[in-house]
C-alpha positions as CSV (number, residue, x, y, z in Angstrom):
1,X,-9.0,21.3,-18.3
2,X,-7.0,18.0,-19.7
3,X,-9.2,14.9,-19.3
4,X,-6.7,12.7,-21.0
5,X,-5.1,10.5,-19.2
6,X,-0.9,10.6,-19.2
7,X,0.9,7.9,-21.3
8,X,1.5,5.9,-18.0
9,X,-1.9,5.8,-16.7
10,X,-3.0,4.7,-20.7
11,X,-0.5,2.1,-20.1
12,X,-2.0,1.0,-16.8
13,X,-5.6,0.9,-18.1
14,X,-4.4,-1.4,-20.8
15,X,-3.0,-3.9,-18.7
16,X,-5.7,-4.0,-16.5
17,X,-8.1,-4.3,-19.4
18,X,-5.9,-7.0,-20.8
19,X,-5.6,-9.3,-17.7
20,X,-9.4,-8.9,-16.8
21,X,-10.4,-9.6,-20.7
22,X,-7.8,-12.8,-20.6
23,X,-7.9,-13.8,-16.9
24,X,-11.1,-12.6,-15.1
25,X,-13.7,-13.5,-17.8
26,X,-17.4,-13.9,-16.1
27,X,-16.7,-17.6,-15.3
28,X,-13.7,-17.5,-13.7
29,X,-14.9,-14.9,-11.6
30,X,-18.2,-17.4,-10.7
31,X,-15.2,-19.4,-9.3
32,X,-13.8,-17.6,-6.9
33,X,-17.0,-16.3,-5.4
34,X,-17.2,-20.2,-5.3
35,X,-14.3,-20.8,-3.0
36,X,-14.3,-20.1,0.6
37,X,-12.5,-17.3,0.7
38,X,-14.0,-15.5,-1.9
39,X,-10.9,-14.5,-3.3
40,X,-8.0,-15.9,-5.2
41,X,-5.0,-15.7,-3.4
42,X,-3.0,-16.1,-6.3
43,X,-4.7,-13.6,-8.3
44,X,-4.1,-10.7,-5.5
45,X,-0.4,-11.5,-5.5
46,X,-0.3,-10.9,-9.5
47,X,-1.6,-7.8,-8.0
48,X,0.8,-6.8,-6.1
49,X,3.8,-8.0,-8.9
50,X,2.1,-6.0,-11.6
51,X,2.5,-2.8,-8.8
52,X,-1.5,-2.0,-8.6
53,X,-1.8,-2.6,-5.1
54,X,0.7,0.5,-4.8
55,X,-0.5,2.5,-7.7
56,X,-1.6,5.4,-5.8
57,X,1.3,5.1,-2.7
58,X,4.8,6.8,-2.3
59,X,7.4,5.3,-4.5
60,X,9.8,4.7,-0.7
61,X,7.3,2.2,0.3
62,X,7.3,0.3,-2.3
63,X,4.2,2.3,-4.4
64,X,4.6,3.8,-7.7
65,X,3.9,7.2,-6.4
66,X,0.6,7.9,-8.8
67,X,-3.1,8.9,-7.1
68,X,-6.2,8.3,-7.1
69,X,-6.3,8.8,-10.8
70,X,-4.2,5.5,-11.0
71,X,-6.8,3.8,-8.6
72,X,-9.2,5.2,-10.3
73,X,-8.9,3.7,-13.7
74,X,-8.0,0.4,-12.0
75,X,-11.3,0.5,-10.1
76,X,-13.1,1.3,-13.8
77,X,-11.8,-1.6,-15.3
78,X,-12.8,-4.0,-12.4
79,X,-16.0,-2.6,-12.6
80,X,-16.5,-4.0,-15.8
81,X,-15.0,-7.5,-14.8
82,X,-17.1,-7.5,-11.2
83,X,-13.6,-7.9,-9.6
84,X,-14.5,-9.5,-6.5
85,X,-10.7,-9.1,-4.7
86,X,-10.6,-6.9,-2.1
87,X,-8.8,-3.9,-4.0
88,X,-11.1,-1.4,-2.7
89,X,-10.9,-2.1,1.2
90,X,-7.2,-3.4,1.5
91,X,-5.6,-1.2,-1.4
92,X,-7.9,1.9,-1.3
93,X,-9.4,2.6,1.6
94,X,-7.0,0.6,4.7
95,X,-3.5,1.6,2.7
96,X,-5.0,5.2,1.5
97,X,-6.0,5.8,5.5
98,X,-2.9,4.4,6.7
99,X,-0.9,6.9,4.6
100,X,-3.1,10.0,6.1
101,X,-1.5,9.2,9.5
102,X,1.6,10.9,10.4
103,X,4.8,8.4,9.6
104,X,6.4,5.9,11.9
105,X,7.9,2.8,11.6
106,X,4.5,0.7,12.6
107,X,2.9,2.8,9.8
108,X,5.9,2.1,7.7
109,X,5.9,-1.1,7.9
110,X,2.5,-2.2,7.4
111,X,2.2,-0.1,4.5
112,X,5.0,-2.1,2.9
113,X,3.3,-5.2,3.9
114,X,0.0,-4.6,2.1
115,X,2.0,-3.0,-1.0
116,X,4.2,-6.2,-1.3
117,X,0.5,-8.4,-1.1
118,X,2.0,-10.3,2.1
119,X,-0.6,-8.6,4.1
120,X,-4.4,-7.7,4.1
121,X,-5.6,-5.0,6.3
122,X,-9.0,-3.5,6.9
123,X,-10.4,-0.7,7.6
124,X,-13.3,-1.0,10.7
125,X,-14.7,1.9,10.7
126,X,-18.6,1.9,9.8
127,X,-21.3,1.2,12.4
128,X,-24.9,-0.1,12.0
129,X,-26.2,3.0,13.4
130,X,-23.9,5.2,11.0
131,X,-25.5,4.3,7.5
132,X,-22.4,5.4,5.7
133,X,-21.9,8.7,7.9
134,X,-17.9,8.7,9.0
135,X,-18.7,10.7,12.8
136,X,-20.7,8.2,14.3
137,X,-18.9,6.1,16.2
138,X,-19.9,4.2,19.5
139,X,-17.0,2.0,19.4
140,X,-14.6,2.3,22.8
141,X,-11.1,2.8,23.6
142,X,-9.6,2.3,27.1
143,X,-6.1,2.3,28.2
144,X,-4.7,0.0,30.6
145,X,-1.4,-1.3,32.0
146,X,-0.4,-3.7,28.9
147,X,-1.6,-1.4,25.9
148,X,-5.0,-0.4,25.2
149,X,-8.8,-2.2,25.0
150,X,-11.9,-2.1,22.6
151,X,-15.4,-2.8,22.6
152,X,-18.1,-2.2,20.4
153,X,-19.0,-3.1,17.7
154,X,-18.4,-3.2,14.0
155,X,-20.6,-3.4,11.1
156,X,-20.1,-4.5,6.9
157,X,-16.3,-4.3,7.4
158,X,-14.8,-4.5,4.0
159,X,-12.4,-6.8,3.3
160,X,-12.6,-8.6,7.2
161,X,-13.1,-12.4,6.6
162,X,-9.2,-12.3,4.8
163,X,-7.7,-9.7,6.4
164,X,-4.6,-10.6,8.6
165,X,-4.7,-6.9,10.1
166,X,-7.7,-5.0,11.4
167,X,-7.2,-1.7,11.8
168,X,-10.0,-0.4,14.1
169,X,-11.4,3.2,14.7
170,X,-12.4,3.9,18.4
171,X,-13.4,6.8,21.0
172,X,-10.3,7.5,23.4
173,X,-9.9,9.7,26.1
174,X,-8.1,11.6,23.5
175,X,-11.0,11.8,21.3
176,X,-10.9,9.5,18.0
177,X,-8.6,6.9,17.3
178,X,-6.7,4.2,15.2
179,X,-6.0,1.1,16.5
180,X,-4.3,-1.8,15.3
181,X,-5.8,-5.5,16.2
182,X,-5.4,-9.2,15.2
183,X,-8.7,-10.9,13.7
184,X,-7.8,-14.0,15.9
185,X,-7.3,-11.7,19.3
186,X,-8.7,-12.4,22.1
187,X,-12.4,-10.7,23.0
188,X,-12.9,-10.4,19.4
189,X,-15.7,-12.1,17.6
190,X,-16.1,-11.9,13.7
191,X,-19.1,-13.1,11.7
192,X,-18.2,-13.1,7.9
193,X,-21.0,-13.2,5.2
194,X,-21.4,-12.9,1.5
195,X,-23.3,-9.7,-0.1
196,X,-25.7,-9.2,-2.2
197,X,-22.9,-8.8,-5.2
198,X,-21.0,-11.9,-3.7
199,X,-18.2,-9.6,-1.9
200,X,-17.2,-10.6,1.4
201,X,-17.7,-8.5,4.5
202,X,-18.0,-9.2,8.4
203,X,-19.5,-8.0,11.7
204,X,-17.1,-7.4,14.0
205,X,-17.6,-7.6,17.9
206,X,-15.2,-6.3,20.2
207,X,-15.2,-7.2,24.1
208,X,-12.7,-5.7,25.5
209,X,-10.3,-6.8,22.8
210,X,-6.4,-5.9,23.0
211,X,-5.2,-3.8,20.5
212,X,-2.0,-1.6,19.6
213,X,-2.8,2.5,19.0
214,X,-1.2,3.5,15.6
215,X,0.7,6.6,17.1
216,X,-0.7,9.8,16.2
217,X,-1.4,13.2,17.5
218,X,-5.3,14.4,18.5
219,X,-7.1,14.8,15.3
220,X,-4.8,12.7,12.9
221,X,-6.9,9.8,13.2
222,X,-10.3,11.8,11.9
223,X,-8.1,13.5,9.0
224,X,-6.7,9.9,7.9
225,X,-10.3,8.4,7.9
226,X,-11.8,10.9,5.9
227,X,-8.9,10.9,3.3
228,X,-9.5,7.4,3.2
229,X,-13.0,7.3,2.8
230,X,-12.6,10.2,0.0
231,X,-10.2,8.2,-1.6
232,X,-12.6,4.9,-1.4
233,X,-15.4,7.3,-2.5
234,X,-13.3,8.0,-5.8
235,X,-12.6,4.4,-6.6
236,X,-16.2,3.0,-5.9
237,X,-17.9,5.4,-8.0
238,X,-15.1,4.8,-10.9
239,X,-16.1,1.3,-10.5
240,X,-19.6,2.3,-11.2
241,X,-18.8,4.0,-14.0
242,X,-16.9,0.7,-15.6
243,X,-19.7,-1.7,-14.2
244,X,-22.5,0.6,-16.4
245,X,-20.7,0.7,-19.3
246,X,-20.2,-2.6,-19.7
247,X,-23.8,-3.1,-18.4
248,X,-25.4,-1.1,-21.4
249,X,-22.8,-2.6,-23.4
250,X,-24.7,-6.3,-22.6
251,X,-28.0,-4.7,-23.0
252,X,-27.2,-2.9,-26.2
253,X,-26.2,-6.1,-27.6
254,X,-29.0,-8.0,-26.6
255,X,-31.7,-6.1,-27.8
256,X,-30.0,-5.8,-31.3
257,X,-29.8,-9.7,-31.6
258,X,-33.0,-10.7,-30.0
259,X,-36.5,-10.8,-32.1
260,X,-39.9,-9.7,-31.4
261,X,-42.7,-9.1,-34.2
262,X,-40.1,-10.4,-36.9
263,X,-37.6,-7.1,-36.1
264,X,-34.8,-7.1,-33.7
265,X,-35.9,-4.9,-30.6
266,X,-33.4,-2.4,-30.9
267,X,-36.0,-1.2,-33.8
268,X,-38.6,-0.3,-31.2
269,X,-37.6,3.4,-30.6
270,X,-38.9,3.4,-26.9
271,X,-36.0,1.6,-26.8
272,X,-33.4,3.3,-27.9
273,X,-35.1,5.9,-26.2
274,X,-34.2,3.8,-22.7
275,X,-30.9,3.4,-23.9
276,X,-29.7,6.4,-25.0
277,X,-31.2,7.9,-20.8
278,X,-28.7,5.1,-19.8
279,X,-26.1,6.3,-21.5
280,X,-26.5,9.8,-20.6
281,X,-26.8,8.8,-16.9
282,X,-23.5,6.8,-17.5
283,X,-21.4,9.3,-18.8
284,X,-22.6,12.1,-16.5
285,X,-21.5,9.8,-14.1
286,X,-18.0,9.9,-15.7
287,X,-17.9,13.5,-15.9
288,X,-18.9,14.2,-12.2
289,X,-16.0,11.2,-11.2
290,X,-13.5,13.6,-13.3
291,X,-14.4,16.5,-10.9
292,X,-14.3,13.8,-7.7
293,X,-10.6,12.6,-8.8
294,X,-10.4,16.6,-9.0
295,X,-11.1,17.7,-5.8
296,X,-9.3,14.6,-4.2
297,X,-6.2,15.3,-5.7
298,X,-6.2,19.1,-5.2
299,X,-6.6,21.5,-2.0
300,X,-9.2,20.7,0.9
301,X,-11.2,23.4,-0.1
302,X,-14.6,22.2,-1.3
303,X,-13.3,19.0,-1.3
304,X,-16.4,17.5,0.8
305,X,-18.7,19.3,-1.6
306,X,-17.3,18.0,-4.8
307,X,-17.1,14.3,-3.4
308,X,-20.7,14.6,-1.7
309,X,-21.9,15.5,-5.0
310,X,-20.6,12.8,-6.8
311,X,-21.9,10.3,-4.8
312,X,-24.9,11.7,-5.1
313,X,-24.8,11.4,-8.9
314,X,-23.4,8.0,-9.5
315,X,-25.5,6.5,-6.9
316,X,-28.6,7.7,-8.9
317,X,-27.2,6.8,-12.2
318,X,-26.2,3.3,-10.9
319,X,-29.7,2.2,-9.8
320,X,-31.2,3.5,-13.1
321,X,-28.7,2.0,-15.4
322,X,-28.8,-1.2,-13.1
323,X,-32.7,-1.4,-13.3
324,X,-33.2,-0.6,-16.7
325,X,-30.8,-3.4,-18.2
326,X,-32.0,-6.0,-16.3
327,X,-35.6,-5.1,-17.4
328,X,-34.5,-4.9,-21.1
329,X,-33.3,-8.1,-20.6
330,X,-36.8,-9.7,-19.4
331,X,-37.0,-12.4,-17.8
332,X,-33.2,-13.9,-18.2
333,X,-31.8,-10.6,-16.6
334,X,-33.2,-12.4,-13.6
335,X,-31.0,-15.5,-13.8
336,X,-27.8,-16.1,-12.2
337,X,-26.0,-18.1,-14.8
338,X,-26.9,-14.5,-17.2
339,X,-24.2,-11.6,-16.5
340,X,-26.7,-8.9,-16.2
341,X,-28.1,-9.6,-13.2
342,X,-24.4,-9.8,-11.2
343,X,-24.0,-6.3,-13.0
344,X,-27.2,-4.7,-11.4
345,X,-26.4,-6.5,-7.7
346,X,-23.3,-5.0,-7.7
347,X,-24.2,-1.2,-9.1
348,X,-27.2,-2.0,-6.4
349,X,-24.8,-2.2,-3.3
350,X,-22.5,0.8,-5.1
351,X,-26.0,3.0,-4.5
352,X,-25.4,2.0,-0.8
353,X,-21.8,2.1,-0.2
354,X,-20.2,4.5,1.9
355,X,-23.9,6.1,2.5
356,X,-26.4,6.6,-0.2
357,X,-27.6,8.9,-2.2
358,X,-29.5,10.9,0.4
359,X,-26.2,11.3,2.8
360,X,-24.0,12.9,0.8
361,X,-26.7,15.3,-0.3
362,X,-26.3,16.6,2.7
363,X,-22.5,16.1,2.9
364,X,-22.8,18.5,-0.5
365,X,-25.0,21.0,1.2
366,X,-23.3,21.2,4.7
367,X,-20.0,22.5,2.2
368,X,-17.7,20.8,4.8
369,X,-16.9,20.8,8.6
370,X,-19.1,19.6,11.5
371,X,-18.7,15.9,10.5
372,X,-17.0,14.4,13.6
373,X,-19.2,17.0,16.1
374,X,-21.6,14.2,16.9
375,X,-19.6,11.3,18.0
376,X,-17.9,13.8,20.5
377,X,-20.8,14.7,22.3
């Protein structure tokens, strides 16, 4: 098997690197957590010039027509910045679960709309009862005279506070559906907050809110939120891999410049010891990502096995690497002003994201299939 990356994607992982080494250093990213939004506008529309948005999308809609490879090492490199734009809801998961469904002008046209940056859309899909699981959904559907209706309700959506589109999964007659509503739409209630690694998200209440169905035959809908959520999956845990590395990067430099007993600690060999286990964690977690990005870009077959299992992996690894450089740190891992500790709260919420560790254990044992049985009962 070829691990290396084509002379395109290299080429994309430099300029990445590049802007978030010149552009995103650790301050100017404590600014735009700082501003209301919790994104910079300006930033996401270099985005969308520099063709990242669309790095994984069809070259008719305005993509580059790569995968999630090209997401991928995007999402590795804003790992190691903490880039707190909403790349991963609006480019990965909404656009990625949006291209699932069968095509049609709506589809179309939104697509091009996020691609270009003129638009942010959101995926509301996950429920407070769910814990990360993709079949549980409580959320109604009901058509009427004028379109269709929604309520229930909608829980850590992504990406929410600054989207302009929401595109909302819900139980039909017709079994499971997309639906497309406005944040501002009547019936609809949204609570935005900041997370524990300063990325915004919102609750999402829905009393008998209009919305427009995304046309698609019975089943599309379930098949377009699972790509998506495999394809979020992919670039969350290649974000984890970037946000460790540069994690025991900090660590590794601190403990070779810092003092105790007249000898730098990197000396003590418990240390190194705890280093090298983070590096091993770390680049297991890069190996298992390989066979995620794998199984995403290949045949269905096994697919939910292979993605289960790296979840499972690089959640682990996250919450050890996390711990273990804020400990080695001492006491000023624990600051905010310090790097280290944004590092760990972010690899932290990674453990949690899209269901933890324990979920997709059982995702990898179940092999595949079954997933949506319990939101049809």
């Amino acid at each position: 098997m070829d691990f290396n990356l084509t002379s395109e994607q290299q080429a994309l992982a430099d300029s990445v690197r590049r802007f978030c080494h010149k552009d995103y250093d650790f301050q100017a990213r404590r600014a735009v957590v700082e501003t209301p939004e919790g994104l910079s506008r300006e930033t996401w529309a270099r985005f969308a010039s520099l063709g990242w948005i669309g790095a994984s999308l069809p070259e008719a809609l305005g993509g580059i027509g790569g995968s999630a490879i090209e997401n991928a090492v995007i999402m590795e490199e804003f790992g190691r910045a903490l880039v707190v734009e909403p790349f991963l809801s609006a480019a990965v998961l909404a656009l990625q679960t949006l291209a699932a469904l069968p095509r049609s002008d709506r589809r179309d046209e939104l697509m091009r709309q996020g691609i270009s940056g003129e638009s942010l859309i959101a995926l509301a899909h996950g429920e407070l009862a769910a814990r990360g699981a993709i079949d549980r959904i409580t959320t109604r559907a009901e058509r009427t005279g004028d379109g269709w209706r929604l309520s229930g309700h909608k829980s850590l959506v992504l990406g929410a506070p600054t989207a302009d589109h929401l595109l909302v999964s819900a139980i039909g007659d017709e079994g499971v559906g997309l639906f497309l509503a406005s944040p501002r739409a009547a019936g609809l209630r949204l609570q935005p907050y900041r997370m524990l690694d300063d990325v915004r998200v919102a609750d999402i209440w829905l009393d008998d809110t209009p919305a427009e169905a995304m046309a698609a035959p019975p089943g599309a809908a379930k098949i377009a939120i699972e790509a998506g959520t495999d394809h979020a999956l992919t670039a969350v845990c290649a974000e984890a891999v970037g946000a460790m590395d540069a994690a025991i990067a900090l660590t590794r430099d601190y403990i070779s410049s810092r003092k105790q007993f007249g000898v730098t600690l990197s000396s003590f060999q418990v240390l190194q010891h705890r280093m090298a286990d983070m590096l091993v964690e770390m680049e297991l977690s890069r190996s298992i990502l390989y066979q995620g990005l794998a199984a995403v870009t290949g045949p269905p077959t096994g697919r939910p096995r292979a993605i289960g299992a790296m979840k499972a992996v690089v959640s682990s690894a996250a919450l050890f690497v996390g711990r273990n450089a804020v400990q080695l740190h001492g006491g000023i891992g624990m600051t905010d002003e310090y790097a280290i500790g944004h590092y760990y709260r972010r690899l932290f919420v990674i453990a949690g994201q899209f269901g933890a560790e324990s979920l997709h254990l059982r995702r990898m044992a179940a092999g595949g299939g079954g997933f949506w049985r319990e939101c049809e009962e």
